[in-house]
Structures are given as structure tokens and as C-alpha cells.
C-alpha positions as CSV (number, residue, x, y, z in Angstrom):
1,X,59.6,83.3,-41.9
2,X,59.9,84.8,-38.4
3,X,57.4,83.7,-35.3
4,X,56.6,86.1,-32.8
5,X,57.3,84.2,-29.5
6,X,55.9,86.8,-27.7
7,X,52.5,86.4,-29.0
8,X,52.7,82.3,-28.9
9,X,53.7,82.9,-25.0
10,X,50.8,85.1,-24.7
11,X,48.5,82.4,-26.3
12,X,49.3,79.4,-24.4
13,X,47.5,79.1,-20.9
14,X,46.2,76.2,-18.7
15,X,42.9,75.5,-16.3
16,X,42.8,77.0,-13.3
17,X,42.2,75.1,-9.5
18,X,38.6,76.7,-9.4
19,X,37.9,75.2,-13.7
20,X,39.7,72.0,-12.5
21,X,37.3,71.2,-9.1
22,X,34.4,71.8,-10.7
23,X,35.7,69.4,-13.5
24,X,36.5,66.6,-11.1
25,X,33.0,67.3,-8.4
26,X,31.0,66.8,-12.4
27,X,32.7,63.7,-12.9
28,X,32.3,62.7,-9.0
29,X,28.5,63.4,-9.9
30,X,28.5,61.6,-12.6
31,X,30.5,58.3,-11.6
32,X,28.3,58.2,-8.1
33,X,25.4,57.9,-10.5
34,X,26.4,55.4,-12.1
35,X,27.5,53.4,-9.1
36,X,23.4,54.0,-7.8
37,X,22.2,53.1,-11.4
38,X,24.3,50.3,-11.1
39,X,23.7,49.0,-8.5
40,X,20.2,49.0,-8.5
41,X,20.0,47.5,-11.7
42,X,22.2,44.9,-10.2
43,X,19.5,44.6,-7.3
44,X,16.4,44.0,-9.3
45,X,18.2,42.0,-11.4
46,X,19.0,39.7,-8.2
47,X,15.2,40.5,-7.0
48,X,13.8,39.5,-10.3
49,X,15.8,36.5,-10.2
50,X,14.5,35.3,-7.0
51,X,11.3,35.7,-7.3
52,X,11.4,33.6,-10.5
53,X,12.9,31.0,-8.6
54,X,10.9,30.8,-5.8
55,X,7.6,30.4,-9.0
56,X,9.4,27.6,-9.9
57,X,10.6,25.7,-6.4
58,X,6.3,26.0,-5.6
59,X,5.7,24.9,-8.8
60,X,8.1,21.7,-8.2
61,X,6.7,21.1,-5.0
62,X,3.4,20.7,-6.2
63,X,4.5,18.4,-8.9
64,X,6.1,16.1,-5.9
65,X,3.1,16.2,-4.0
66,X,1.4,15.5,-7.2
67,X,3.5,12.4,-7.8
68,X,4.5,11.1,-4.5
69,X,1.0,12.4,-2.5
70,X,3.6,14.1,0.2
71,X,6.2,17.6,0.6
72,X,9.8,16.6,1.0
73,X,11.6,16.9,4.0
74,X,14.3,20.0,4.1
75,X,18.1,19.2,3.1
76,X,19.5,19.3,6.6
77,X,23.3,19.1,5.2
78,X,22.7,22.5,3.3
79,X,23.1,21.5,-0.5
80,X,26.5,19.6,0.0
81,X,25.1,16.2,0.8
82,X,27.0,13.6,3.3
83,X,28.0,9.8,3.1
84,X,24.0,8.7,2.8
85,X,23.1,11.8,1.0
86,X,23.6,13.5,-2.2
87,X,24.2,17.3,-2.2
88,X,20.1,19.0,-2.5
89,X,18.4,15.1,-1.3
90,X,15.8,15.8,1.4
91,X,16.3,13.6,4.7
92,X,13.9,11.5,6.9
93,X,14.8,10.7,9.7
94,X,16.2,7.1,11.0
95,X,13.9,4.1,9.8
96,X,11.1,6.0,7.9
97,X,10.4,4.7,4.5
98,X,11.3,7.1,1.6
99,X,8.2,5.4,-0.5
100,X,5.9,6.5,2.7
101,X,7.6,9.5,3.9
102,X,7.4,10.7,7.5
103,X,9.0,12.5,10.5
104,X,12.2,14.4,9.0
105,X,15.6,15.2,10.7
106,X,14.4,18.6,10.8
107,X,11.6,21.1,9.8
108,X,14.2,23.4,8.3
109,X,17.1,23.6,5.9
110,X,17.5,24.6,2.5
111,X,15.2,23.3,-0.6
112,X,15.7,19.8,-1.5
113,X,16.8,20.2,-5.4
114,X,18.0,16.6,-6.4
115,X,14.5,15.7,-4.6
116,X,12.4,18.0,-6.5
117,X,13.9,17.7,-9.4
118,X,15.5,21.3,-10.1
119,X,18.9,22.4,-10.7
120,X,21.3,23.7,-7.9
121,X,20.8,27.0,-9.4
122,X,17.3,27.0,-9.4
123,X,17.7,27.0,-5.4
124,X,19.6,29.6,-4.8
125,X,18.7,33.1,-4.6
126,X,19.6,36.1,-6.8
127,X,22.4,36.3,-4.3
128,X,23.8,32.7,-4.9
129,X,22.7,31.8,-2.0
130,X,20.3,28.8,-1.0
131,X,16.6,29.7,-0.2
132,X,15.6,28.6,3.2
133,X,12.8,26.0,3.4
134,X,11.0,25.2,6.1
135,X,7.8,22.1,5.9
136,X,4.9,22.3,8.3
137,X,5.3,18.9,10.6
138,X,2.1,18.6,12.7
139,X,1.8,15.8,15.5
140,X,1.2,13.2,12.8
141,X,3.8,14.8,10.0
142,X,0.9,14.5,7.8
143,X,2.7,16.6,5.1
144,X,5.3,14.7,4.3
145,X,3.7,11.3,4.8
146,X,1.8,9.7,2.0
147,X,0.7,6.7,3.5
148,X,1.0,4.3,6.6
149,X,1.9,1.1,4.5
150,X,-1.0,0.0,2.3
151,X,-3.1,3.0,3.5
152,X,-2.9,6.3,1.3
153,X,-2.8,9.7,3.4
154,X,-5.0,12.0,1.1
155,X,-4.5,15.4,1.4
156,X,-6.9,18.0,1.4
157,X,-7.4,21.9,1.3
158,X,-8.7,21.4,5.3
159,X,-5.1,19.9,6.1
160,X,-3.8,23.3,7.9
161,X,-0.2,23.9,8.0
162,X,1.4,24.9,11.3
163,X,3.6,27.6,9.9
164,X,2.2,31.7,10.8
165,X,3.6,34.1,8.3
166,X,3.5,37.7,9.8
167,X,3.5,40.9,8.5
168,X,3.7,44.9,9.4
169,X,1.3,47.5,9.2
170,X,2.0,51.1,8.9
171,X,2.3,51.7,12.3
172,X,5.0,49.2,12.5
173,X,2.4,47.0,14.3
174,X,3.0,42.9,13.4
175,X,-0.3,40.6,11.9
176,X,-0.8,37.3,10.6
177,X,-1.0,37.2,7.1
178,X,-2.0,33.3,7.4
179,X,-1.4,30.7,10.4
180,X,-2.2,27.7,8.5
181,X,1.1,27.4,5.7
182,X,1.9,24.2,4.6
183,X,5.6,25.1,3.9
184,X,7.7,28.7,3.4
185,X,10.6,29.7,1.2
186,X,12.9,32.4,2.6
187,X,15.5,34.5,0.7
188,X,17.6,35.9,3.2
189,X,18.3,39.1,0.4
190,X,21.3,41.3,-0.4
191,X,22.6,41.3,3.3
192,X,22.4,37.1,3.2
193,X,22.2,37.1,7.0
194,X,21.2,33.8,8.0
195,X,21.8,32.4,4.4
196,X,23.6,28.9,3.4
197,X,26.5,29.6,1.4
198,X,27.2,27.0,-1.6
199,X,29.9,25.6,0.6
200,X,27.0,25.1,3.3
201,X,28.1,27.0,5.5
202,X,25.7,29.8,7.0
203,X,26.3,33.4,7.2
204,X,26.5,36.1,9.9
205,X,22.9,35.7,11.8
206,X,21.2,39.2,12.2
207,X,21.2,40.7,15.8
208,X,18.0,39.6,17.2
209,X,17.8,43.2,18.8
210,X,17.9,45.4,16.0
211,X,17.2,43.3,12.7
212,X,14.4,41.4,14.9
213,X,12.5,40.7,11.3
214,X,15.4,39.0,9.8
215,X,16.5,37.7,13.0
216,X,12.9,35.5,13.3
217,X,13.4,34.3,9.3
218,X,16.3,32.0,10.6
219,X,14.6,29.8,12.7
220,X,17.2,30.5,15.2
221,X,15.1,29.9,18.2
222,X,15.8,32.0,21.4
223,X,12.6,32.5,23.0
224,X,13.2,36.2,23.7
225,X,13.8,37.5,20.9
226,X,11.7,35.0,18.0
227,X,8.3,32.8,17.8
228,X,8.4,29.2,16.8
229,X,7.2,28.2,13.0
230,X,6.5,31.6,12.3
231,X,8.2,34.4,9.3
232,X,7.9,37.7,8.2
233,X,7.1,38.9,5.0
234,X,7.1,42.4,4.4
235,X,8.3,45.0,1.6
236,X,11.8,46.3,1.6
237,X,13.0,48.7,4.7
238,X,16.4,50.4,6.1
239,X,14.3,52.1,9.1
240,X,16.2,50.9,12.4
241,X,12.3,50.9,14.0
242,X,9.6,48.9,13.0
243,X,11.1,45.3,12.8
244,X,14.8,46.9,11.6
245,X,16.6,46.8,8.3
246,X,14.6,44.2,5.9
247,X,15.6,42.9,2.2
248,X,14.7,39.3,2.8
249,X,11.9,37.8,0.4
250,X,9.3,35.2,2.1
251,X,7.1,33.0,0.1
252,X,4.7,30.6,1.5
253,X,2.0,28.1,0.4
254,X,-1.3,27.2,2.2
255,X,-3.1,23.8,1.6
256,X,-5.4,25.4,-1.1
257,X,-2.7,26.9,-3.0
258,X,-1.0,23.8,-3.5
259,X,-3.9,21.6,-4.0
260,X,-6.4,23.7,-5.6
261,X,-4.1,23.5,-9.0
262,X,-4.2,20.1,-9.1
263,X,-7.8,19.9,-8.4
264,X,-8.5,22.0,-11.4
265,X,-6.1,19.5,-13.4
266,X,-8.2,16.7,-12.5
267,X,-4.7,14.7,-10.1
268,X,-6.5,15.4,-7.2
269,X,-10.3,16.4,-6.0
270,X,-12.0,18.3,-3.9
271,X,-13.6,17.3,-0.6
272,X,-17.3,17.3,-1.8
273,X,-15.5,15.1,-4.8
274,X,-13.9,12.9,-2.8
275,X,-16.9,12.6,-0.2
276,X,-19.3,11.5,-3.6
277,X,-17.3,9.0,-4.8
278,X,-17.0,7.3,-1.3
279,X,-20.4,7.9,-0.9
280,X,-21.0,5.6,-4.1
281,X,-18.8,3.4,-3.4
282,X,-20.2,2.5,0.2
283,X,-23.8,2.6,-1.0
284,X,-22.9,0.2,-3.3
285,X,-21.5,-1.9,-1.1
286,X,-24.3,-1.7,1.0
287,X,-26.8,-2.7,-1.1
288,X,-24.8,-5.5,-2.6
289,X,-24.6,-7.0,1.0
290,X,-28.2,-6.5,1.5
291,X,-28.9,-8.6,-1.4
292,X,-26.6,-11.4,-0.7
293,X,-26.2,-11.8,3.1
294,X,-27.7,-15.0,3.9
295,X,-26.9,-16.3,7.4
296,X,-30.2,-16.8,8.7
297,X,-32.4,-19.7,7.7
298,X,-36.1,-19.5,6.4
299,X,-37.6,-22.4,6.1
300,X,-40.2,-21.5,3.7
301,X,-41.0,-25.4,2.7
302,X,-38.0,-27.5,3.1
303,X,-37.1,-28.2,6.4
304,X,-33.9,-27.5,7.7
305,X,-31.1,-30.0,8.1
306,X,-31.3,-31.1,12.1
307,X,-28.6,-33.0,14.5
308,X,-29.5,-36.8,15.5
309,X,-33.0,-36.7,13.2
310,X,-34.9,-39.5,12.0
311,X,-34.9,-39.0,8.0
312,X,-37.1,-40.8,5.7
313,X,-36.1,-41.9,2.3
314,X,-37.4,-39.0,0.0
315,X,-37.4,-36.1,1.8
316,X,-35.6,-33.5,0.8
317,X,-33.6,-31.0,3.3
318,X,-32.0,-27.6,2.8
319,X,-28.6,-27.4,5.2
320,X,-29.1,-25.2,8.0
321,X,-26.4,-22.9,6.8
322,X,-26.9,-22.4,3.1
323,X,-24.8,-24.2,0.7
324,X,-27.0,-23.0,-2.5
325,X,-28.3,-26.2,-2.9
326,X,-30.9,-29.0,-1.7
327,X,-30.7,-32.5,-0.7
328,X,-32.6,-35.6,-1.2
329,X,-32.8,-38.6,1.3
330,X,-31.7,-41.7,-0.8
331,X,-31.0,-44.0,2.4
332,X,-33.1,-43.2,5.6
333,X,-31.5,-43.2,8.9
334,X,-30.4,-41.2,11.7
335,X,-28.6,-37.4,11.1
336,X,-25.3,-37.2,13.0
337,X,-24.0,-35.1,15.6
338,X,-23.1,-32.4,13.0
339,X,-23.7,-31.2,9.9
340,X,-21.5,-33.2,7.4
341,X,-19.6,-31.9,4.6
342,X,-22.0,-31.1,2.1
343,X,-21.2,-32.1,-1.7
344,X,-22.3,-29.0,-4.1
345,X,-22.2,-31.2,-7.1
346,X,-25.6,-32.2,-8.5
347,X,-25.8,-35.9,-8.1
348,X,-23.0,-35.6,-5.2
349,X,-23.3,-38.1,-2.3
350,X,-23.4,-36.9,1.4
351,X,-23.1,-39.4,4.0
352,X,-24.8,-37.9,7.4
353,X,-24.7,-40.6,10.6
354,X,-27.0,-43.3,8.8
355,X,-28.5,-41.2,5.7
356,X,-27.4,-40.7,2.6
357,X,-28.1,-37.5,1.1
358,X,-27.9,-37.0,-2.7
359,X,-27.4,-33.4,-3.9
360,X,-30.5,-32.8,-6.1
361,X,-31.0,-29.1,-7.1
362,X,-30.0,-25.6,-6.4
363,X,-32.1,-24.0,-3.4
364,X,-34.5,-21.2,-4.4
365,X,-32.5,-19.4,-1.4
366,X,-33.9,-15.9,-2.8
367,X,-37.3,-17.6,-0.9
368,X,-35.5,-19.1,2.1
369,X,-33.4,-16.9,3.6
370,X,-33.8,-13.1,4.7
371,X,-31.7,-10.1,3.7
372,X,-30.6,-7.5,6.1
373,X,-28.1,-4.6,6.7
374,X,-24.9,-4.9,8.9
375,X,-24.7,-2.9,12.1
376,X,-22.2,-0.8,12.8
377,X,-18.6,-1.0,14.1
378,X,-18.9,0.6,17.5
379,X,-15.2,0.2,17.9
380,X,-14.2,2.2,14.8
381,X,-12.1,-0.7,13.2
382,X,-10.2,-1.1,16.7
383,X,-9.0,-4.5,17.6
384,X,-10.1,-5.9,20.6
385,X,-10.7,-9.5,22.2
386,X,-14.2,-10.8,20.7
387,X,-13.9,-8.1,17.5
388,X,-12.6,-8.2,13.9
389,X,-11.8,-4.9,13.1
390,X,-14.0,-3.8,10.1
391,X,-17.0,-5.8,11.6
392,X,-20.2,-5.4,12.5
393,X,-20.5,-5.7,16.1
394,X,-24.0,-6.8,16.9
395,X,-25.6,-10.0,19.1
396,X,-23.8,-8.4,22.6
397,X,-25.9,-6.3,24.6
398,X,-29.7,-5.4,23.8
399,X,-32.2,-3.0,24.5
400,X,-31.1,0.1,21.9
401,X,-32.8,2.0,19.3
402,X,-29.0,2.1,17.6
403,X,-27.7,-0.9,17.0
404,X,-24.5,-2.3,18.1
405,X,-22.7,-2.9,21.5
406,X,-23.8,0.5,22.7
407,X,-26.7,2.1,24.2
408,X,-28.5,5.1,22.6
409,X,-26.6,7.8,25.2
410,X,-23.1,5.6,25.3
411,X,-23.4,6.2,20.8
412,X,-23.7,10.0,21.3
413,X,-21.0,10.6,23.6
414,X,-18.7,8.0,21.8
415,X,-19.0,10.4,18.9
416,X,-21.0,8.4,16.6
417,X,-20.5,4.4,14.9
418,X,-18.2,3.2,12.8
419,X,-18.8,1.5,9.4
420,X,-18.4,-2.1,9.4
421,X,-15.5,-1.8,6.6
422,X,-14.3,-5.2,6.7
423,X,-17.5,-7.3,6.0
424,X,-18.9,-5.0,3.2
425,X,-15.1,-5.0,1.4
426,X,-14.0,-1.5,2.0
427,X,-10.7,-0.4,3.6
428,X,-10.0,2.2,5.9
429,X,-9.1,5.0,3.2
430,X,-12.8,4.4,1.9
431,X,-14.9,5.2,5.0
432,X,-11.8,8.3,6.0
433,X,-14.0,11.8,6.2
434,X,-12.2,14.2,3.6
435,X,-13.8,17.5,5.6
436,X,-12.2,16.1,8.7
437,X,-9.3,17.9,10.1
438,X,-7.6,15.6,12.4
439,X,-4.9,13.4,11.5
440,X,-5.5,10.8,11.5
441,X,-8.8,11.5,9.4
442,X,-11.9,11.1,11.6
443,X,-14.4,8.7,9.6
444,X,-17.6,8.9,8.3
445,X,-20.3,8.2,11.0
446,X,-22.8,5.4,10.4
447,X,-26.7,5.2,11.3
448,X,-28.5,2.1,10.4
449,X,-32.3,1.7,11.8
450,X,-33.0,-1.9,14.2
451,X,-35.5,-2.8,12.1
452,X,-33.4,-3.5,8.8
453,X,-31.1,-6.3,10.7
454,X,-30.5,-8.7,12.9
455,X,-30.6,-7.7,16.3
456,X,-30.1,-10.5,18.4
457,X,-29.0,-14.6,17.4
458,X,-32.7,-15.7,18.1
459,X,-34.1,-17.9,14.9
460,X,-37.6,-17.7,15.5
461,X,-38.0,-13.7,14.7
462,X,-35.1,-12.0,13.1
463,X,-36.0,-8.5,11.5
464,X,-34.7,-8.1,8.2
465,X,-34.9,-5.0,5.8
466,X,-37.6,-6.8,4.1
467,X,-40.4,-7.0,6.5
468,X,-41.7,-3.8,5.0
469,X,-44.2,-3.9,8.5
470,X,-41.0,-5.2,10.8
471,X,-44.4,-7.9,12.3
472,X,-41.7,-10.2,14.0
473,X,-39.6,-6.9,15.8
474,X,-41.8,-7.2,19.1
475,X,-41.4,-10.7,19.5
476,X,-37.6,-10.0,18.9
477,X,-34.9,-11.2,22.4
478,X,-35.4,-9.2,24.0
479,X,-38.3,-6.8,22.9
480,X,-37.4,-3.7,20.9
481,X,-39.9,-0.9,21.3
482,X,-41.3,1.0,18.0
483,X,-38.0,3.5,18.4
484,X,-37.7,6.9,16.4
485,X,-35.1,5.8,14.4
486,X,-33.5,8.5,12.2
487,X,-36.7,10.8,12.4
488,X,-38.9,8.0,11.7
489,X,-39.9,4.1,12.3
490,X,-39.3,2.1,9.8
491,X,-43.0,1.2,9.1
492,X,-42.7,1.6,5.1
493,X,-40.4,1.3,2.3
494,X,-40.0,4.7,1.6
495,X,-38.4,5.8,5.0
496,X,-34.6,6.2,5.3
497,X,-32.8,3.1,6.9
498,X,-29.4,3.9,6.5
499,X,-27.7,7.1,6.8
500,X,-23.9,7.5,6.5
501,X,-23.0,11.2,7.3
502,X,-20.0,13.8,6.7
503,X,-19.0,16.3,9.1
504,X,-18.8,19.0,6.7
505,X,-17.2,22.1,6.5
506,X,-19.1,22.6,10.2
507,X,-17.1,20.3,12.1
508,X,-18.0,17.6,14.4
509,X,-21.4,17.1,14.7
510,X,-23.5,15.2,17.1
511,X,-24.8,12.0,16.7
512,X,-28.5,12.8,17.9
513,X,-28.8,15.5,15.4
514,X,-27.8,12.8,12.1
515,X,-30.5,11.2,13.7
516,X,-33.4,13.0,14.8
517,X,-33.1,15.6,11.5
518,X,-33.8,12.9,8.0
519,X,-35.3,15.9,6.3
520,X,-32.0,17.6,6.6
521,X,-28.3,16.9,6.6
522,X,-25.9,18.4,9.8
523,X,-22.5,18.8,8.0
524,X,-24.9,20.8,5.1
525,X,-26.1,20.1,1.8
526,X,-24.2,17.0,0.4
527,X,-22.6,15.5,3.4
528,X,-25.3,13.1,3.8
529,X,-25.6,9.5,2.2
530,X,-29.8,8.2,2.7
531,X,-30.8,4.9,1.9
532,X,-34.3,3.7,1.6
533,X,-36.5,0.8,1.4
534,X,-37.1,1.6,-1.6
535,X,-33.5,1.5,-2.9
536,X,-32.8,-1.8,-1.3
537,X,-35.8,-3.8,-2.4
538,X,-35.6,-2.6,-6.1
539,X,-31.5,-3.7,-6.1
540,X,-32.3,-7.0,-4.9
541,X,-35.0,-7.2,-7.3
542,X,-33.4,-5.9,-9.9
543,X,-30.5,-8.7,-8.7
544,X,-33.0,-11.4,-9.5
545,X,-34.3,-11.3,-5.9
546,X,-38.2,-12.2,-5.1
547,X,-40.0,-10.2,-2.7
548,X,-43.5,-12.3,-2.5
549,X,-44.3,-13.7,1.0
550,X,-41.8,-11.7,2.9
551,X,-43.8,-12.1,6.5
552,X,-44.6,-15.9,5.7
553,X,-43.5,-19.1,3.9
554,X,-44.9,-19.5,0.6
């Protein structure tokens, strides 16, 4: 067999340059492709994963507000802890109580995981690297303070944040997306400018001049170039104008979006909630002081108990402050200089100077003494010489249509009274105004006619709430004129006596218009308590009280 080698030579060829570049710009093509497709899958994966993340650091934080009433404070070493710290532990500053909560070492730092209760890698980006967390700290630090000692700090959906989150229209032009945020969560994105590495250690900042967006999400505060508490949250840009460059991703939370949730879960309520149940509860507390305050004496067919009084054998006395019982003579003599120490045990002896009294009975005090309603606390539960905090502050200075220490134009421009907290067994957190938006919490204003207490220390005419036609109030210490008391003078049972009112969602309100407007309610529907007559005399009556003879001794 021969081969023709000639032929075979003529067979056998290879590609040419021009077969060969277009072989290697097709696989160029191809490769770059990939890279892009790579890439950008790489990219949303790191997106998606933030954005997961971030669902779950808001939802954390509301289940520590849930639990401990307060935000955390930011992890000011950065996720790597120090010798009082664990790595992802939030930190108070010097002397604050970690049960209370308070003023932090800073407003900003990276998300407190071992606080919260997620995983390091729950708080770090898509990037692996921590989000950013900055907490709103007003004057008071009200978000991340649950109480002051025995006193809960509620929070609300009117307890604004401090924290402005911006955005940019499409002429580049900035806006406030909210200026109220409770607390914001920044992903500093691909680029990690301005990021906390694990190690804790921060990246390159952006150039405040031309990535002036991601420059401000740092909280690195030169005053030229950035605005205090405030971010910027906008969509994904590599323009050089409007802002510069931007990957970072900004969250945020307002008041309502963290409490809301747990109002619809039933671990928190709403304001006209919270304003009901304390409305109840000092109503109650009202009334049951109405129907068992007893410090005046009415006769009403046993004399009182006298200093340095001839007593016959036989006669029985009631003490002039009410024991809840009555007293028989059973040696005659002279009453001492005081009143003794009265026995409350049926058959008890009581000496008295030269008398013996022998405890016979219980008094029929529901006919001896009169009922009335406190007045209110015209220093707002403030301490001062002469006043128990909590009390009503009546018997000092006469002549007003409100009662109290004040005078009708001194009330108004005070702002309103206070209700006496102390004496009808309420604390502080009970009498707080849930619409207010101070901190601390303005309280609930409290309006209680003249003629439904005690206006002055004189015995022979004090008006109680059941002297349905107030006879005794002009022969009252001095005089009291028939005043327009809440819209109308208490000259029946049906009128309002007491009103306690709410500021609403309108804000403060003026004292004269909770007073001159009963038909209607200032801080809107809801926001007013009313008592009556009516609701008094049938809860003493219902109590077992007896109403017969109010004006007069039976």
C-alpha cells in the first residue's frame, strides 16, 4: 500500500489570525457576560439578603420593646465587645440601670445582637458587614427608658422620634420622607464605605463632596457637608450629580410601626385604650372616696365628744373624729383636755378626765357625717413645704369658683389642676395623659365644682356632694357666690360635678374651655371623663349609704 504525501500535505491546514480573533473576541463576549451575570446575581443575592435581615433586626426590636417596654442602646464597641461588654451587648452609659434603661454612650453604632437576641450574622449585611444603628434619644431618652424606678414609661404612637430620613426626587431635589423615626438601620452596600468590619474596625468614609448621600449615612458630623440625626434612603445610583454614587440600604421605624403591631396583638394599646381604662379606674376611685370620706362631723342626734365637758351618766357621745362607733357615759365627770384613746371593742372602757365611757354600738355614721369630693392638686404632685404630693390642696386661700390654692385666672394660666393621686390611691402612671407628647407625659387635667366639697375648715356649713340644693354654700367662710361651674351650678343631681379631661389628639387645651363647654369635650369625642350627681348618690347608695335628711338632722 502506497500513500500519496502530496495529497495528505495538501490536506492538512491550520486557522488563520483573522478565524483565530474572532474566536478569541466570541469567547471575550462570552466570558464578560458571565462576569455581569455573575455578578449581578452575586448583588441581589447580597441585596436580598439584606433586606431579609433588616425584617428581622425590626422584628427583634419590637419584641424587646415588647418585653422590656424600651429600644436598646447601639453597640458602641462595633460587635467585638470590651472588658464590661460582650461582643453585639448594647451600652448605657455610666450608672443607668440596665432594668430601667436610659441615656446611652452613644446614639450610634452597630445593632446590638446579643441584646436583641439574634445571631452575629443576622446583623450584618449581605456584604458581611454590620448594619449601622442609630436610636432616637430625645431630651428625656424616652426611647430607651422604660421607667424611672417604680414608675413605667409607656410608650405610645404620639412618642415622635428625632431621627429625619430624606429622600430625592427626580430632579435631584432632597425631601423628608418622615422627621419623627424612632430608630434607623443603615447598610452601607457593596462599596461598605462607612461600614464596621467584623474585626470592628470601620471602612474608608465616602468623600463628603462627591458621595454627599453616603457621606450623611455615617453620622460623621462636619457641619458643612452633613445634617444631625438625619439619613437618606433612596434607590440605587452611579450618577456623580444628584447626591453621588448610592448602593446603601436605609430602613427606619416610626412610633406607629413599631407599636401598632403590638397593639393589634393585644401587648400594648392604643391611646383612646389606654385613656379608657384610666378613665375607669379614676372614676372609680372617685366615687369610692365620695362614699367613704368622713372627716367632717354631723351631729345628727348624738352630740359630739367636747374638751373639759360636764358628762352625765347615760349619755351617749359620738367622737368628734369618727371611730365607727358610739359611746355611753357609765361614770359622769369632767372630759379632759383631749380626746382620749377610744377603745373600738363593744363593751371597751374609755377613761376621759373623770368619765368613763363604755363602747356601746357601732355609729350609724352613713347619718352623721357628709360625703364630698377631693379638690385638686394645684401643684401637680410637686413637693413643697405645707403639701403632700398626690393631695388635695384645699382650706388655703378662698374666694374661687375652682377649688384649690388658686384663683379662677391663676388655674388657666397654670395650665389646668392636677388630680389628687395620693389620697384617692392612684400613682403617677394612672393620672399620665397617653395623647400627651411631652416627656415627661403631661397629666390629665382635673375640674371638680365648689359645691361637691369642702371648701374651707369651717364646721358649721360645709358643702358636701349631697346637698342636692348646696343650702349651706352662702353661709360658707367666706361666701361663695352661685359660680358657673363647668357650664352649670350645681343646683341638681343631674349636672356634671367632676370632669377629668384628655388633651386629645388636639393638643393642649385650655382650662376655661373644659369648663365652660359640659355639652362637649375639647380634646374630641372620648377624652372626656363626666361625673354626676347622679352617679355619686346611686354608688353610695348602692354602698349601703342613706340619703334621707341630707340638709338636716333626722
Amino acid at each position: 500500500m502506497s500513500f500519496d504525501f502530496g495529497k495528505l500535505k495538501n490536506d492538512i491546514y491550520g486557522y488563520s489570525l483573522i478565524e483565530m480573533s474572532i474566536v478569541m473576541l466570541l469567547m471575550g463576549i462570552i466570558m464578560t457576560i458571565g462576569m455581569f451575570t455573575t455578578n449581578a446575581m452575586m448583588s441581589y443575592t447580597a441585596t436580598s439578603a439584606t433586606k431579609k435581615r433588616i425584617e428581622i433586626i425590626k422584628s427583634a426590636m419590637i419584641g424587646y420593646l415588647r418585653s422590656h417596654n424600651r429600644l436598646p442602646c447601639p453597640d458602641t464597641t462595633y460587635g467585638v465587645g470590651d472588658s464590661s461588654h460582650s461582643p453585639g451587648e448594647e451600652q448605657l452609659s455610666s450608672g443607668v440601670v440596665p432594668a430601667y434603661g436610659g441615656a446611652c454612650v452613644g446614639n450610634f453604632g452597630v445593632i446590638p445582637f446579643y441584646t436583641i437576641g439574634i445571631t452575629r450574622d443576622q446583623a450584618l449585611d449581605g456584604w458581611e458587614n454590620f448594619f449601622s444603628y442609630h436610636v432616637s434619644q430625645n431630651a428625656s431618652n424616652l426611647w430607651t427608658t422604660s421607667s424611672t424606678g417604680s414608675v413605667a414609661i409607656i410608650k405610645t404612637s404620639s412618642d415622635a422620634g428625632e431621627i429625619t430620613i430624606n429622600s430625592r426626587n427626580s430632579s435631584g431635589g432632597l425631601f423628608a420622607v418622615t422627621t419623627s423615626a424612632v430608630f434607623a438601620v443603615v447598610s452601607h452596600g457593596n462599596d461598605g464605605k462607612g461600614a464596621y468590619t467584623v474585626k470592628g474596625l470601620r471602612n474608608i468614609i465616602p468623600d463628603p463632596i462627591s458621595e454627599v448621600d453616603q457621606y450623611q449615612n455615617t453620622n460623621t458630623y462636619a457641619p458643612a457637608h452633613t445634617t444631625p440625626n438625619t439619613y437618606i434612603k433612596r434607590d440605587f445610583s452611579d450618577r456623580s450629580d444628584f447626591g453621588g454614587p448610592f448602593d446603601d440600604i436605609v430602613d427606619y421605624a416610626t412610633a406607629d410601626t413599631l407599636i401598632n403591631p403590638m397593639i393589634q396583638e393585644g401587648s400594648n394599646k392604643s391611646q383612646p385604650a389606654l385613656l379608657a381604662e384610666r378613665f375607669t379606674k379614676i372614676r372609680n376611685a372617685l366615687l369610692v372616696y365620695a362614699a367613704s370620706d368622713s372627716v367632717f362631723l354631723r351631729p345628727c342626734g348624738l352630740p359630739p365628744w367636747a374638751a373639759s365637758t360636764p358628762v352625765a351618766v347615760g349619755t351617749t357621745y359620738a367622737p368628734s373624729a369618727s371611730t365607727g362607733y358610739q359611746y355611753n357615759a357609765t361614770a359622769a365627770g369632767i372630759t379632759g383636755a383631749a380626746p382620749p384613746g377610744w377603745s373600738t371593742v363593744i363593751g371597751g372602757i374609755t377613761p376621759d378626765g373623770t368619765v368613763t365611757w363604755t363602747t356601746a354600738a357601732l355609729t350609724d355614721w352613713r347619718r352623721e357625717f357628709r360625703y364630698r369630693l377631693p379638690t385638686g392638686d394645684y401643684l401637680y404632685g410637686a413637693a413643697s413645704v405645707g403639701y403632700v404630693p398626690g393631695y388635695d390642696q384645699n382650706f388655703t386661700v378662698p374666694g374661687s369658683s375652682l377649688l384649690g390654692t388658686l384663683t379662677f385666672s391663676a388655674a388657666i394660666a397654670s395650665g389646668g389642676y392636677g388630680i389628687p393621686y395620693t389620697i384617692l390611691g392612684l400613682d403617677t402612671t394612672d393620672i399620665e395623659d397617653p395623647w400627651s407628647t411631652t416627656n415627661p407625659r403631661e397629666r390629665l387635667l382635673y375640674i371638680v365644682t365648689a359645691d361637691t366639697s369642702n371648701y374651707n375648715t369651717s364646721s358649721v356649713a360645709n358643702c358636701g356632694v349631697l346637698d342636692p340644693t348646696c343650702a349651706h354654700c352662702l353661709s360658707c367662710i367666706p361666701p361663695r357666690p352661685l359660680a358657673n361651674n363647668l357650664g352649670t351650678y350645681y343646683s341638681g343631681s343631674s349636672s356634671v360635678v367632676v370632669r377629668v379631661a384628655s388633651r386629645g389628639q388636639t393638643g393642649i387645651i385650655a382650662l376655661s374651655t373644659i369648663i365652660d363647654s359640659p355639652a362637649s369635650c375639647p380634646g374630641g369625642p372620648g377624652t372626656c371623663l363626666d361625673i354626676r350627681g347622679n352617679d355619686i348618690i346611686s354608688f353610695i347608695a348602692n354602698s349601703g349609704g342613706r340619703l334621707d335628711n341630707i340638709n338636716t338632722c333626722p
